[in-house]
RODO-2510 file (C-alpha; in nm, 4 decimals, decimal comma):
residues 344
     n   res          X          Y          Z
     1     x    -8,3017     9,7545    -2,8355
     2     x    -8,4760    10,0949    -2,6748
     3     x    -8,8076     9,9213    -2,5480
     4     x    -9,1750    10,1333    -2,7184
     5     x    -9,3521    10,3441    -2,4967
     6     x    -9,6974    10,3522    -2,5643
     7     x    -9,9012    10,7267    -2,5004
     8     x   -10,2599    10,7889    -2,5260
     9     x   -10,4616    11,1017    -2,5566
    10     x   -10,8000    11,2211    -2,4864
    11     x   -10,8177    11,5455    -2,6819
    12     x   -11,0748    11,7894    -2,5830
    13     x   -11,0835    12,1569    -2,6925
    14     x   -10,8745    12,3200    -2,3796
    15     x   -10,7282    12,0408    -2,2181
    16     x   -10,5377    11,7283    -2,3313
    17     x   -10,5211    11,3927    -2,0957
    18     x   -10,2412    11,1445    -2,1374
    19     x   -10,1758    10,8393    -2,0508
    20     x    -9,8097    10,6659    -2,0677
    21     x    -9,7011    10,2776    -1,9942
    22     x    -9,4565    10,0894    -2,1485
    23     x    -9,4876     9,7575    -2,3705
    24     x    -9,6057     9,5308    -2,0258
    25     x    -9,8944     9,7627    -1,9223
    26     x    -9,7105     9,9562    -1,6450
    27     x    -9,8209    10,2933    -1,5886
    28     x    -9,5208    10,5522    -1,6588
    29     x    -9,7175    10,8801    -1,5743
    30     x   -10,0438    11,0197    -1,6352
    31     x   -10,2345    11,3791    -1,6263
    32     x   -10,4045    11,6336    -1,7774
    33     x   -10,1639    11,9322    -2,0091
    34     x   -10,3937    12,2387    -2,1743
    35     x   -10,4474    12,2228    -2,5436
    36     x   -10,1478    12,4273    -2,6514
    37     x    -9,8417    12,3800    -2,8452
    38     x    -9,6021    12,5531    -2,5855
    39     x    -9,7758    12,3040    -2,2970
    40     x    -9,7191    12,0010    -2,5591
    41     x    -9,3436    12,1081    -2,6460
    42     x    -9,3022    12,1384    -2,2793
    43     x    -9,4379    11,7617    -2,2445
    44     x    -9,2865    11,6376    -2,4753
    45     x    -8,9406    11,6977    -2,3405
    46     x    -9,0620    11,4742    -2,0498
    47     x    -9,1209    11,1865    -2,1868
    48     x    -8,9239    10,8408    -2,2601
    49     x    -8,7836    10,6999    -2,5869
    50     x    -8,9095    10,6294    -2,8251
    51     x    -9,2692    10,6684    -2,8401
    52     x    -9,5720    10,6487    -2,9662
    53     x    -9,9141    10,8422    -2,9357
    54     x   -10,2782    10,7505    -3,0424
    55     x   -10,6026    10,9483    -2,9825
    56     x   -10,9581    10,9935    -3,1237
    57     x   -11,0116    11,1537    -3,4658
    58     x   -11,1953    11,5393    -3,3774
    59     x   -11,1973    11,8259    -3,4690
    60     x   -10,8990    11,9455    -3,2516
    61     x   -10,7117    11,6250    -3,3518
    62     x   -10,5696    11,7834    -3,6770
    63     x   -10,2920    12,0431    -3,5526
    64     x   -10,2062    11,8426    -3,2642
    65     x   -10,1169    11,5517    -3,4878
    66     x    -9,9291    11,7754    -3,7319
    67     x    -9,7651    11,9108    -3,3890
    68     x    -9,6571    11,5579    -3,2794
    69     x    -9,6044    11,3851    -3,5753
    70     x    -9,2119    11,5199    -3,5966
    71     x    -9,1216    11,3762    -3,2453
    72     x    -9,3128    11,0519    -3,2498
    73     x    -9,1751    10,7271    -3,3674
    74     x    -9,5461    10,6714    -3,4442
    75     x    -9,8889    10,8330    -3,4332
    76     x   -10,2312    10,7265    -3,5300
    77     x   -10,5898    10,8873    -3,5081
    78     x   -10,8441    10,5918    -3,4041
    79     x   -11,1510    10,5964    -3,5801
    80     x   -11,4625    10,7682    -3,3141
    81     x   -11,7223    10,5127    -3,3935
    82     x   -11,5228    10,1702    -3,3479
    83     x   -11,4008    10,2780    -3,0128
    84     x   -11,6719    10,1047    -2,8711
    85     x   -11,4278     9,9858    -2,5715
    86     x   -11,4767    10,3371    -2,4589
    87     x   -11,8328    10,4401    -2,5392
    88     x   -11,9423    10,1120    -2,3566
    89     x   -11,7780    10,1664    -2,0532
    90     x   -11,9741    10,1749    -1,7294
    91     x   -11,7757    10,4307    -1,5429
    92     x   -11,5991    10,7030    -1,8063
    93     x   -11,3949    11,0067    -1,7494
    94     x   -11,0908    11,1505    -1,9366
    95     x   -10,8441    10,9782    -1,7388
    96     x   -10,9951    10,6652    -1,8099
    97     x   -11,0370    10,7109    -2,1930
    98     x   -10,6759    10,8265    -2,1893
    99     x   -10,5481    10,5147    -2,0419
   100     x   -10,8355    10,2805    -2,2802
   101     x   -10,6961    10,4171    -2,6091
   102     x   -10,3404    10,3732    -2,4634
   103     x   -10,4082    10,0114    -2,3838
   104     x   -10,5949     9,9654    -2,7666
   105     x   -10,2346    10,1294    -2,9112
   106     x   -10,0428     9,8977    -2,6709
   107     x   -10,1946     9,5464    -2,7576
   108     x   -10,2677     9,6642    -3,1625
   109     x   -10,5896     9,6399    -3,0789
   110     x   -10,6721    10,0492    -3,2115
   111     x   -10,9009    10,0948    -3,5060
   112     x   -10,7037    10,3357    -3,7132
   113     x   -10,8226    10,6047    -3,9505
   114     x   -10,6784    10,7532    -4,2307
   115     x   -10,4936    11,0370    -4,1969
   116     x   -10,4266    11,2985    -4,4672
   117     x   -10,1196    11,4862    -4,5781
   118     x   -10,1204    11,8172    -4,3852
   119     x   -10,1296    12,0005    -4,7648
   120     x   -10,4509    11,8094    -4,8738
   121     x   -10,5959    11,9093    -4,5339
   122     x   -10,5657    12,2427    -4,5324
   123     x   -10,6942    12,2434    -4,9133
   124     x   -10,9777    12,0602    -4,8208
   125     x   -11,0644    12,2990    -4,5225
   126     x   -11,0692    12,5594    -4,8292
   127     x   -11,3261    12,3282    -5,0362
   128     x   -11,5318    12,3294    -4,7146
   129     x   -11,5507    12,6588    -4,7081
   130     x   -11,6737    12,7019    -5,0475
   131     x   -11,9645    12,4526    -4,9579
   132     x   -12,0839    12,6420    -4,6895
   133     x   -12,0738    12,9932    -4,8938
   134     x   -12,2690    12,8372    -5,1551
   135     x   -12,5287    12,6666    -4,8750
   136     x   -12,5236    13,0199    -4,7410
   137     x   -12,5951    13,1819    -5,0895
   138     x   -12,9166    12,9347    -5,1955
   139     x   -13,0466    13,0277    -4,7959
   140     x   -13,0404    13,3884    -4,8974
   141     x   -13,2513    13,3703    -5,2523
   142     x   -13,4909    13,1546    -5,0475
   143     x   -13,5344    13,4660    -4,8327
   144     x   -13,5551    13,6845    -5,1052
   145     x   -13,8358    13,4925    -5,2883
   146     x   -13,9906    13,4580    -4,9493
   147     x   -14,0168    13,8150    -4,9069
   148     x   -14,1489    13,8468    -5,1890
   149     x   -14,4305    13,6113    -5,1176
   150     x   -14,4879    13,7642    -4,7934
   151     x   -14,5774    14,1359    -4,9801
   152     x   -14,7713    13,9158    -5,2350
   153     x   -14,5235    14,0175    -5,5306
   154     x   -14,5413    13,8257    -5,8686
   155     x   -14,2423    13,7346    -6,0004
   156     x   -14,0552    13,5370    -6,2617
   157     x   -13,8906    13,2427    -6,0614
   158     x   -13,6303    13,1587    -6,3308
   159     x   -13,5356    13,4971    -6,4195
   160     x   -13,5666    13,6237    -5,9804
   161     x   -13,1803    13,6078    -5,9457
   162     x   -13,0908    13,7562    -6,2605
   163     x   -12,9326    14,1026    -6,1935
   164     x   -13,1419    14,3054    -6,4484
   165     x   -13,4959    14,1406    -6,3861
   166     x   -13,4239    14,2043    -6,0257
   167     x   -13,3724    14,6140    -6,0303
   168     x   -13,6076    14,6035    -6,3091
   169     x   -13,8836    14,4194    -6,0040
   170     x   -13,7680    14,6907    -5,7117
   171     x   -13,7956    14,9765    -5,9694
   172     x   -14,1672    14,8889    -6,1421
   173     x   -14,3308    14,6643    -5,9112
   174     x   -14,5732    14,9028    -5,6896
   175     x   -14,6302    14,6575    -5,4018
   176     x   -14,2710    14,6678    -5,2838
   177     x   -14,2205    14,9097    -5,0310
   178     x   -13,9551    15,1450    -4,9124
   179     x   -13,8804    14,8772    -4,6161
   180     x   -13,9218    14,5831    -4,8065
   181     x   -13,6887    14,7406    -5,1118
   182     x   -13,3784    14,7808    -4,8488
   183     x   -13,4103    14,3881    -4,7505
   184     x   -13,4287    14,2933    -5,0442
   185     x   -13,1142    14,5029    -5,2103
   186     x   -12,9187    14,3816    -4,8721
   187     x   -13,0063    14,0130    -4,9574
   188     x   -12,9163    14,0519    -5,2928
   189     x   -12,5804    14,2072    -5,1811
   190     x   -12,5063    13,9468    -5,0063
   191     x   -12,5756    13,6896    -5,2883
   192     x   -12,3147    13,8225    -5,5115
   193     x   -12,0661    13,9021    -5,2906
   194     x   -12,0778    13,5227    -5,1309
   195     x   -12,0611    13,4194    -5,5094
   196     x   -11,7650    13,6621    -5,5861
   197     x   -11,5663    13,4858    -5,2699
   198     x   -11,6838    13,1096    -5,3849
   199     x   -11,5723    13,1718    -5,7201
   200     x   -11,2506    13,3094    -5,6417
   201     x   -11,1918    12,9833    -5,4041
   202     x   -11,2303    12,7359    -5,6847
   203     x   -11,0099    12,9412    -5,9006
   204     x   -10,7621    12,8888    -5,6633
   205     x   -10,7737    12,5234    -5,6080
   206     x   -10,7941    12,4740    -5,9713
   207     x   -10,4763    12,6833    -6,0132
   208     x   -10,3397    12,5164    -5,7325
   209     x   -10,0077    12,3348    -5,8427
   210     x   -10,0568    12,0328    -5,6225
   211     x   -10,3946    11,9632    -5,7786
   212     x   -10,4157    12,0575    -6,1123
   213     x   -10,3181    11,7860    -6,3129
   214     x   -10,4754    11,5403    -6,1258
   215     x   -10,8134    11,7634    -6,1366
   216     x   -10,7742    11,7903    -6,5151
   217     x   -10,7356    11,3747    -6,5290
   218     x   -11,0322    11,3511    -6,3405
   219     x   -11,1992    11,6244    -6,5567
   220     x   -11,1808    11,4252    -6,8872
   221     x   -11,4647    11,1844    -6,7127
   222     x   -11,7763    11,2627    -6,8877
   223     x   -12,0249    11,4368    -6,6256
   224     x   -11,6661    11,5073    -6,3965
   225     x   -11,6524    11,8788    -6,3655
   226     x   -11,4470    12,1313    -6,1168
   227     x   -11,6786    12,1233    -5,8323
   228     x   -11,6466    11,6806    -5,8527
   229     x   -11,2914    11,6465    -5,9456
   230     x   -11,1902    11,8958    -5,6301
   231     x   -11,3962    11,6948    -5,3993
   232     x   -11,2961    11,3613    -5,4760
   233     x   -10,8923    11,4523    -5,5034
   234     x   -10,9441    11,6562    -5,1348
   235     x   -11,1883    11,3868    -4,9536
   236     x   -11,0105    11,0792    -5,1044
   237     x   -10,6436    11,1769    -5,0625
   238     x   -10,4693    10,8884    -5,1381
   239     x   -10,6891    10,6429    -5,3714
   240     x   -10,4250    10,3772    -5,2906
   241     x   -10,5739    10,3318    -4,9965
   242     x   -10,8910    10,1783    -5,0314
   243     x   -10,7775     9,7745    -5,1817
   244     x   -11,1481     9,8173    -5,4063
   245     x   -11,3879     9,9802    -5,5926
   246     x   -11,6551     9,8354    -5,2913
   247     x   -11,4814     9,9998    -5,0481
   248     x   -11,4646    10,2986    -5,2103
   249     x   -11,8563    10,3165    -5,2812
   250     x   -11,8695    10,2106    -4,8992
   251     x   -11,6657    10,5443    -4,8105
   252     x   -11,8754    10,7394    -5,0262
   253     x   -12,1784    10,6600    -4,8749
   254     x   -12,3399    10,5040    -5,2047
   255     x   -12,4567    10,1415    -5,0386
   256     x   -12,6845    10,0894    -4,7734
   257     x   -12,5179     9,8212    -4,4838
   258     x   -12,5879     9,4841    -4,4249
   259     x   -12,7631     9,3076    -4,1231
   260     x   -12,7541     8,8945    -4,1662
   261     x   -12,8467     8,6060    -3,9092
   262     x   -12,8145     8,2669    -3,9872
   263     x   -12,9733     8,2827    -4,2835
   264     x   -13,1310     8,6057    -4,3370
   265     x   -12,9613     8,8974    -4,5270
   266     x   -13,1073     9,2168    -4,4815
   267     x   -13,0432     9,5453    -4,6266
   268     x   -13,0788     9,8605    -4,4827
   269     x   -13,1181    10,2099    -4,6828
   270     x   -12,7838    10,4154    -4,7238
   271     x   -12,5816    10,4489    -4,4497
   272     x   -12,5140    10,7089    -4,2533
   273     x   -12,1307    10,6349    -4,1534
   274     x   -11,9795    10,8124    -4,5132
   275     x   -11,8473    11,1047    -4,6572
   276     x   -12,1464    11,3368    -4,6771
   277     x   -11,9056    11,5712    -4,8729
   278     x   -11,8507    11,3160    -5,1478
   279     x   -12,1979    11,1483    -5,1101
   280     x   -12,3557    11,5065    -5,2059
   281     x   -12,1143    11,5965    -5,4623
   282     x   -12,1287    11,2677    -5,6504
   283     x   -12,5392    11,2551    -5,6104
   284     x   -12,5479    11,5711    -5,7984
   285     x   -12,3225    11,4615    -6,0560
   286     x   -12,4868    11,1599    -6,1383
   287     x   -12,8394    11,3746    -6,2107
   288     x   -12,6384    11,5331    -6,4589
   289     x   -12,4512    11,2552    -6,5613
   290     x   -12,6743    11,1163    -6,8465
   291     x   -12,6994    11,4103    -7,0349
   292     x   -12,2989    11,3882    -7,1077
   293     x   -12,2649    11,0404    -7,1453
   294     x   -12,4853    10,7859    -7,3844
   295     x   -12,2896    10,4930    -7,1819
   296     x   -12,4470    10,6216    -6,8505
   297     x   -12,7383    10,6991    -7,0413
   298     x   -12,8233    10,3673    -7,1094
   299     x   -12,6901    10,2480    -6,7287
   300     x   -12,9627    10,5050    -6,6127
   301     x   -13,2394    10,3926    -6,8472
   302     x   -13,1649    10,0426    -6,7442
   303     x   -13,1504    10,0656    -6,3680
   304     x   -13,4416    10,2950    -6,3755
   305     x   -13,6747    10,0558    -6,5536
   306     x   -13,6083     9,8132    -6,2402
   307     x   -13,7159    10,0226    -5,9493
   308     x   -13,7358    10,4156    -5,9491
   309     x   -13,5319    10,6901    -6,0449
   310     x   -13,3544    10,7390    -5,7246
   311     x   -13,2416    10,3513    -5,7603
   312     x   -13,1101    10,4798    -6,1134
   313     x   -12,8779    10,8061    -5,9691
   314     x   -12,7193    10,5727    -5,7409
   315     x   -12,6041    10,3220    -6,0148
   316     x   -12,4752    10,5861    -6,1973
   317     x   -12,3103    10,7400    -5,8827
   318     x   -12,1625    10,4449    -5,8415
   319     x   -12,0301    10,3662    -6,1825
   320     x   -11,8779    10,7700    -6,1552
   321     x   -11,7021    10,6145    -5,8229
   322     x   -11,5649    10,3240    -6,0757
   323     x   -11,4690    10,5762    -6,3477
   324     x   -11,2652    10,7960    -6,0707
   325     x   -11,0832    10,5479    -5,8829
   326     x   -10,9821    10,3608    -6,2233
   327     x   -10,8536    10,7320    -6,3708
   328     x   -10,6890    10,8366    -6,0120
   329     x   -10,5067    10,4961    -5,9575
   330     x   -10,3622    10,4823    -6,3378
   331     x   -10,2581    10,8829    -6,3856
   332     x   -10,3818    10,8822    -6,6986
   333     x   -10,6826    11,0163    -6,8541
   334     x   -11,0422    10,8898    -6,9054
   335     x   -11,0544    10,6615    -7,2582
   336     x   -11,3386    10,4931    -7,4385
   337     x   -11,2176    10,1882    -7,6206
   338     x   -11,3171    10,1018    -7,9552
   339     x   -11,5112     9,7900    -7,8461
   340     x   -11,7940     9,9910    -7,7000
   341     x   -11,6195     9,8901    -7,3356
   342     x   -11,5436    10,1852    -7,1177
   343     x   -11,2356    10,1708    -6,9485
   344     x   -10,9390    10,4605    -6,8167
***
């Protein structure tokens, strides 16, 4: 049998630093190759078989895993935060990181992340999009009603962002000014033109032909619409991977963690180490959630007569995280069962 060669790689945005040793710890070769796939082809052809390749999950990692993944007899993206071998080191330079995630790969020691499918990732870059367009859209009819405060305009806050009450405003409202008029019609421009482009992205992830029968499963979820169903298929991936509905919560950022000694437990407020995507996305959902469902309804009333509202909208964010992994693992759609039990 061909003995493993083990590779690691420090990925940085122009450069790429390698280590290589084989299964006893012996250095093969090490350097420093720019961030390109012509200098990575060329690499490649220089190294021993087989092998395989770890580095650090960033933001470069994705097309240089898709790049490798062909070649390799294995790869695996180590998760940024449990590399503490790394982040604790005294003396630290690329070279050195290089040759620590090598060594992590070499004695299974490497805290792997998950990985999507290079089609889920590139839909999910899409979703991404959308969210900033529509961060981008609420930050310009923020400006518009502050310009309006700064003139010392009345206006009709729900009716503002309505096309007709806004013309009708520029065109009758004397204290609005030539100057004032022009930034105004240019942020308003701008509002539905972002919403144009964000609309026309979710129409085509909802059209999408990988997606759209597992978005329409998870749409038959009471309080599960588009915006929900697209996020959870595109940040989850595969829903096989997470072994229970804890861990899943976990992922989504729903829990707070847990500090114990001896015999004190402790409990800190939601942590930071989640999806923020999903965390959002199922937050929001689960404000709207009891006014489409009497059976989270009456898990909101419940929770919320023990502590405070916000106590409540996590309960019922977490019982949505139940309802989607229970409707994503079977393939089949949401069902209420006769005995008053809810169950998919």
């Amino acid at each position: 049998m061909q003995s493993m060669y083990y590779i690691g790689l420090d990925v940085h945005k122009k450069t790429i630093s390698y280590c290589v040793k084989d299964g006893s710890g012996t250095i093969h070769d090490e350097g420093t190759i720019p961030a390109t796939r012509f200098d990575l082809d060329r690499w490649m052809k220089t190294l021993p078989q087989p092998w395989t390749a770890a580095m650090e999950a960033t933001v470069f990692t994705g097309w240089i895993y898709d790049h490798l993944q062909p070649h390799a007899a294995a790869l695996k993206v180590a998760h940024p935060l449990m590399l503490r071998a790394i982040a604790a080191a005294k003396k630290k330079n690329d070279r050195i990181d290089a040759n620590k995630i090598c060594d992590c790969l070499r004695c299974d020691f490497l805290p792997e992340c998950y990985m999507a499918a290079t089609a889920i990732r590139e839909r999910r870059r899409t979703l991404r999009y959308r969210n900033l367009l529509v961060r981008q859209m609420v930050q310009m009819k923020n400006k518009i009603s502050m310009l309006l405060m700064e003139a010392g305009v009345s206006y009709n806050k729900q009716r503002l962002h309505k096309a007709g009450y806004f013309r009708e405003l520029l065109a009758t409202n004397p204290a609005i000014d030539e100057g004032l008029c022009s930034l105004l019609r240019l942020c308003r421009e701008t509002v539905v033109r972002l919403s144009k482009t964000e609309s026309a992205l979710v129409r085509s992830l909802e059209r999408d032909s990988l997606l759209i029968d597992r978005v329409e499963r998870l749409m038959s979820i009471p309080a599960v619409g588009p915006i929900t169903a697209l996020t959870w298929a595109l940040e989850i991936g595969d829903p096989q991977r997470f072994p229970s509905i804890k861990k899943a919560i976990s992922y989504c950022g729903l829990c707070g963690a847990e500090k114990s000694s001896a015999n004190t437990v402790q409990r800190t407020p939601l942590s930071k180490q989640r999806n923020k995507h999903l965390q959002t996305t199922l937050i929001e959902a689960a404000k709207m959630a009891p006014r489409n469902s009497p059976e989270l309804a009456m898990l909101y009333d419940k929770e919320k007569q023990k502590g405070n509202a916000n106590r409540a909208t996590l309960a019922v964010a977490r019982k949505l995280v139940a309802y989607l992994m229970a409707v994503d693992r079977g393939q089949r759609n949401f069902q209420v069962l006769q005995t008053n039990c809810i169950a998919a």
